[in-house]
N, C-alpha and C positions, 0 to 999 in steps of 0.2 A: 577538461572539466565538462561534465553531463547535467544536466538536470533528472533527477532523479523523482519518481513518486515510487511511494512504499503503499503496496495492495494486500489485504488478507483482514482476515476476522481479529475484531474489536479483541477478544479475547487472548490476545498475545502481545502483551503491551511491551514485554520484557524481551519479547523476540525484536520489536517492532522499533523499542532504541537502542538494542544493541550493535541491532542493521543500520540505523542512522546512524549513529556515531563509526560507526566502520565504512562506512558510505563516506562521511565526510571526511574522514582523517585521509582520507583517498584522493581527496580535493575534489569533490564532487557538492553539486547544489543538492540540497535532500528535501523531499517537499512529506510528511508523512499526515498523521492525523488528527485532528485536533483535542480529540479526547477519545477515550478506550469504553463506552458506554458498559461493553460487557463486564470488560475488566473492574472498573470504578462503579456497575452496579447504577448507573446512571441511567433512566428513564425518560425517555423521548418519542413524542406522538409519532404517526404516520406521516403528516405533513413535513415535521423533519428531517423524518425519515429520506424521503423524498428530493427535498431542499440539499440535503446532504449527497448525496447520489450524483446530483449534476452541480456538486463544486465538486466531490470528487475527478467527476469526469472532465471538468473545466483543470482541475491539477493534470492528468494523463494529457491533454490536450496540447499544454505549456512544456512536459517535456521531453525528453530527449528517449527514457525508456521507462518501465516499470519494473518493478523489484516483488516477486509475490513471496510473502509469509506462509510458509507450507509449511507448518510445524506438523511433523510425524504425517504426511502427504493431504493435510487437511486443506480442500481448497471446497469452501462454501461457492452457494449459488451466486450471491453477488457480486466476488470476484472472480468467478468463471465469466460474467459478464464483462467484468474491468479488464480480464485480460481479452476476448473477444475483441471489445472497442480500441484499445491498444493495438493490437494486432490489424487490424481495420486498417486504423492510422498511420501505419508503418513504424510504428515503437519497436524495439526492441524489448524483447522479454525478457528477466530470469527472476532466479529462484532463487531463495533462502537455504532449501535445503542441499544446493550446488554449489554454493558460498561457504569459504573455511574461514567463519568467524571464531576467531580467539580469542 
């Protein structure tokens, strides 16, 4: 059993429980995100912006690796960073698009 965080853009919310729920039926902890802002259209200052960034990286911190959402090799600036920090940390990395979700 791993702890898992799920990294990538707001905008794949559908990619982003598919991965959790195939994470878990794996017997794995799944740590993902609390809301899809892109997705859901949801609007959020900078100071959240912010605030949310370092609970993110407080989730990578707690676990064991990260899982990045590279839907069609789409890896945004923020999680180029997420995976940096990870990698930092001695995380293990992978990917979505290296994952045979069915």
């Amino acid at each position: 059993m791993k702890v898992i965080t799920l990294c990538g853009s707001t905008k794949f919310k559908e990619q982003f429980e598919k991965t959790n729920a195939y994470l878990t039926m794996q017997g794995n902890i799944v740590i993902s995100l609390g809301f899809f802002e892109q997705s859901e259209g949801i609007e959020i200052t900078q100071e959240q912006v912010r605030l949310f960034e370092k609970i993110h990286y407080e989730k990578i911190n707690i676990s064991d690796e990260i899982v990045v959402i590279d839907v069609d090799g789409y890896i945004g600036n923020s999680t180029r960073k997420e995976i940096e920090y990870a990698k930092k940390r001695g995380k293990s990395v992978r990917y979505y698009s290296q994952i045979d979700i069915t």
